[in-house]
KELUMLUM-742061 format. One line per 8 residues: for each residue x, y, z of N, C-alpha, C. Coordinates in Angstrom, 1 decimal, always signed. Example, Ala and Ser with C-alpha at 12.3 -4.5 7.8 and 13.67 -1.06 7.14 Angstrom:
<nodes>
+13.2:-5.7:+7.8:+12.3:-4.5:+7.8:+13.2:-3.3:+7.8  +12.8:-2.2:+7.1:+13.7:-1.1:+7.1:+12.9:+0.0:+7.9
</nodes>
This chain:
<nodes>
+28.3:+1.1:-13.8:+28.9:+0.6:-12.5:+28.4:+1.4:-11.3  +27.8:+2.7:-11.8:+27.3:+3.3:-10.5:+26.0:+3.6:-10.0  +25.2:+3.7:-9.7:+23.6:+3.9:-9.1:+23.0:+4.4:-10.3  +21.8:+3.4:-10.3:+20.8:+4.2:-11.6:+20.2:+4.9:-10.9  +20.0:+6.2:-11.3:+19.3:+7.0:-11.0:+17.5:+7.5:-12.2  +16.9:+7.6:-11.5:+15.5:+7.8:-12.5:+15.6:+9.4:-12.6  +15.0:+10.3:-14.2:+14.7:+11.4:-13.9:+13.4:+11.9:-12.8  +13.7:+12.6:-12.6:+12.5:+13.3:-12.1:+11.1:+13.2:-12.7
+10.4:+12.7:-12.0:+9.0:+12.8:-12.7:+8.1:+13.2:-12.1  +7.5:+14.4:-13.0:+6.8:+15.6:-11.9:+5.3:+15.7:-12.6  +4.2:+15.7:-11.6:+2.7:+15.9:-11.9:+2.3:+17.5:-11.5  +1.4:+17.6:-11.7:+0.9:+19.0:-11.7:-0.5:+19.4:-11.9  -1.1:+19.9:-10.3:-2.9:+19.7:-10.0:-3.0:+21.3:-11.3  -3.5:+20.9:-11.7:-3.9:+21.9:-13.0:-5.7:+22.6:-12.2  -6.1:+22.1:-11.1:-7.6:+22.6:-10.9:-7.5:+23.6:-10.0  -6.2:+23.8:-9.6:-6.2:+25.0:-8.9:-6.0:+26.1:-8.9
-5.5:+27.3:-8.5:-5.7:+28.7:-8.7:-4.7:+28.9:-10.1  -4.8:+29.0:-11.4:-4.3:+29.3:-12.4:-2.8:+30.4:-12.2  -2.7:+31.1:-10.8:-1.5:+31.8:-10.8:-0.9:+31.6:-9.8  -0.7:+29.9:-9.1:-0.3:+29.4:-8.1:-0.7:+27.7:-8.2  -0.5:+27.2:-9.3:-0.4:+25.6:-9.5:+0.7:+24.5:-8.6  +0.6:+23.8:-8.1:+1.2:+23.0:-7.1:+2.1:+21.6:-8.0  +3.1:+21.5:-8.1:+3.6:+20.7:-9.0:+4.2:+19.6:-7.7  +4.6:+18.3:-7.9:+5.0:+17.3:-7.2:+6.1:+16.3:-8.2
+7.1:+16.7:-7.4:+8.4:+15.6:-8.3:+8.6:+14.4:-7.8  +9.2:+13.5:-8.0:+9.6:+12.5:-7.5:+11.1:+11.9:-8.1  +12.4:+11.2:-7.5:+13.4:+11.0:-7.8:+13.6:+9.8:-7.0  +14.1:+9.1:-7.7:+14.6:+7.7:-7.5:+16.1:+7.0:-8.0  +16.8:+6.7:-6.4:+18.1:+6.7:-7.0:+18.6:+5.4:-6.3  +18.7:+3.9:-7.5:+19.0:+2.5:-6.7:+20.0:+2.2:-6.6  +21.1:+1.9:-5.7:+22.5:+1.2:-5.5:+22.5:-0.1:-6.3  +23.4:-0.1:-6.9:+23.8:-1.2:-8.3:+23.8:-2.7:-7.1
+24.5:-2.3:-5.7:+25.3:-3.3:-4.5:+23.8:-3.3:-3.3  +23.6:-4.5:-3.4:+22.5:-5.0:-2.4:+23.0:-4.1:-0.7  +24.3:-3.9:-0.5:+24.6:-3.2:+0.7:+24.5:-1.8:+0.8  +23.9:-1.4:+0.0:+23.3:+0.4:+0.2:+22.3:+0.3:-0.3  +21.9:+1.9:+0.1:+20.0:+1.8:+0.6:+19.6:+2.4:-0.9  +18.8:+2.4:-1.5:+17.8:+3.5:-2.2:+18.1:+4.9:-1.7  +17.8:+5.6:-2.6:+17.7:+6.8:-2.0:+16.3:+8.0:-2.8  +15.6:+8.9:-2.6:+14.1:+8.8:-2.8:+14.6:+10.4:-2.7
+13.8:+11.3:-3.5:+13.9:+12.8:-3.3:+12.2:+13.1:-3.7  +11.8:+13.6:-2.6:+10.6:+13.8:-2.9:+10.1:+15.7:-2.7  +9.4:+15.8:-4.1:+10.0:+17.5:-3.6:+8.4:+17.9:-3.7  +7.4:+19.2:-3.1:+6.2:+19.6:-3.6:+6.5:+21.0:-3.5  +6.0:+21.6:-4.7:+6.3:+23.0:-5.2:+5.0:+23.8:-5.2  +4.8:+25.1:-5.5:+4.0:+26.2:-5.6:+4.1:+27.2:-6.4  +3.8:+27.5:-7.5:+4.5:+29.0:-8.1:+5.7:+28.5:-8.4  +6.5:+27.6:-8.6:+8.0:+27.7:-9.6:+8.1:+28.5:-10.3
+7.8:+29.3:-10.8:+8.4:+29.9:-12.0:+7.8:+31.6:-11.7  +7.0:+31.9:-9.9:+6.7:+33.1:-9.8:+7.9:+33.8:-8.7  +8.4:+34.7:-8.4:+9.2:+35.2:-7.4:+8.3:+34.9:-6.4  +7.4:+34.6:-6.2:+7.0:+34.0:-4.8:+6.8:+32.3:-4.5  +7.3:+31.9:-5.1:+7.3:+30.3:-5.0:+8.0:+30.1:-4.1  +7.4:+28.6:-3.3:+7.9:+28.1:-2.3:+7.5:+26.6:-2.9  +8.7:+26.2:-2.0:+9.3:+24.6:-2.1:+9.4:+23.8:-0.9  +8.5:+22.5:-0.5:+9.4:+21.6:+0.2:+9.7:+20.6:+0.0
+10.7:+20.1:+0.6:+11.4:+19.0:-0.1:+11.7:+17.7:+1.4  +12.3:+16.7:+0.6:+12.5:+15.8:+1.8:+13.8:+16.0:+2.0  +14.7:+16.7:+1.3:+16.2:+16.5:+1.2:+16.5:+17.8:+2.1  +16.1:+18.7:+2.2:+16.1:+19.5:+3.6:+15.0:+19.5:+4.3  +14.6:+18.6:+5.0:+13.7:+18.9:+5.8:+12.8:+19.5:+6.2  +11.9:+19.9:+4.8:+10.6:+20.5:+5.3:+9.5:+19.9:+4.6  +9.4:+18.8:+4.6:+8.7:+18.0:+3.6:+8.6:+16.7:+4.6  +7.8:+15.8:+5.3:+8.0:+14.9:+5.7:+6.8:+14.1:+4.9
+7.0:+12.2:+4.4:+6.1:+11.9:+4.1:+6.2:+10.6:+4.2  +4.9:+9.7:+3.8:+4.9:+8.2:+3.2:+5.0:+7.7:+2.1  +5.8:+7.0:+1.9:+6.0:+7.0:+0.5:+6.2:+5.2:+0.0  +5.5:+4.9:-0.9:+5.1:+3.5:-1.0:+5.7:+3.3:-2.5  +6.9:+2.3:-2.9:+7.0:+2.4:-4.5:+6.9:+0.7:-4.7  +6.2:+0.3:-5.9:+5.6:-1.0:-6.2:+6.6:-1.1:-7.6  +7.3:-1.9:-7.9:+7.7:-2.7:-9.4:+7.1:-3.5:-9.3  +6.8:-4.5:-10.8:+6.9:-5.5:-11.1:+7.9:-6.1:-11.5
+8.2:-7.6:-11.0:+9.4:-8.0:-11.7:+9.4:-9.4:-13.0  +10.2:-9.5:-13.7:+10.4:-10.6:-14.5:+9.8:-11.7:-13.5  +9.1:-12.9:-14.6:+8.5:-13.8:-14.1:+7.4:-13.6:-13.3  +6.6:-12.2:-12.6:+5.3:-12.1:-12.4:+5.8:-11.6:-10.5  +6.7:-11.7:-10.3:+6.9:-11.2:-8.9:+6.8:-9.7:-8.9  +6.9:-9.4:-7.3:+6.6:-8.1:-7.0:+7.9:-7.4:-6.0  +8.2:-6.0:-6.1:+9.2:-6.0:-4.9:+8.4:-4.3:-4.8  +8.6:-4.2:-3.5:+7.4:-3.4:-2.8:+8.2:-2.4:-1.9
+8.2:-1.4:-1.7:+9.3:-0.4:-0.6:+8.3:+0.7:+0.0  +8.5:+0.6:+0.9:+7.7:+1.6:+1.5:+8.3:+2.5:+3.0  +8.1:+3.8:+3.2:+9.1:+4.2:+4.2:+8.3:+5.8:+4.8  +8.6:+5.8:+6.1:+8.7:+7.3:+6.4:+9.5:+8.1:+6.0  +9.1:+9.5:+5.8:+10.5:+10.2:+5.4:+10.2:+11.4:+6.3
</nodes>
């Protein structure tokens, strides 16, 4: 009855400096009721797991971005979102 929410699904550039790798999450969370919005957590990390890691995120404001999400739907249609953040 309440918002599906998606886990987190996070990538991670593996070509970079082996003791400072940059990881990228994404979160997606849809209102069940056509009268509320989506809601999108978009986070890019550095070092998580070193005492010098830094984070930014869209959900405090230090992360701004574009962000484009494509489904397919039943029967061959498409529904498409796309937004500043």
């Amino acid at each position: 009855n309440g918002p599906l929410a998606t886990e987190s699904v996070g990538v991670e550039w593996v070509d970079g400096p082996a003791a400072d790798p940059l990881q990228l999450g994404l979160r997606l969370v849809v209102p069940r009721e056509h009268s509320h919005k989506a809601k999108l957590d978009l986070e890019l990390g550095s070092g998580a797991w070193s005492p010098w890691a830094e984070s930014w995120a869209l959900r405090d404001k230090t992360l701004e971005a574009r962000v484009s999400i494509a489904a397919l739907l039943p029967g061959g249609g498409c529904a498409r979102f796309a937004s500043d953040f």
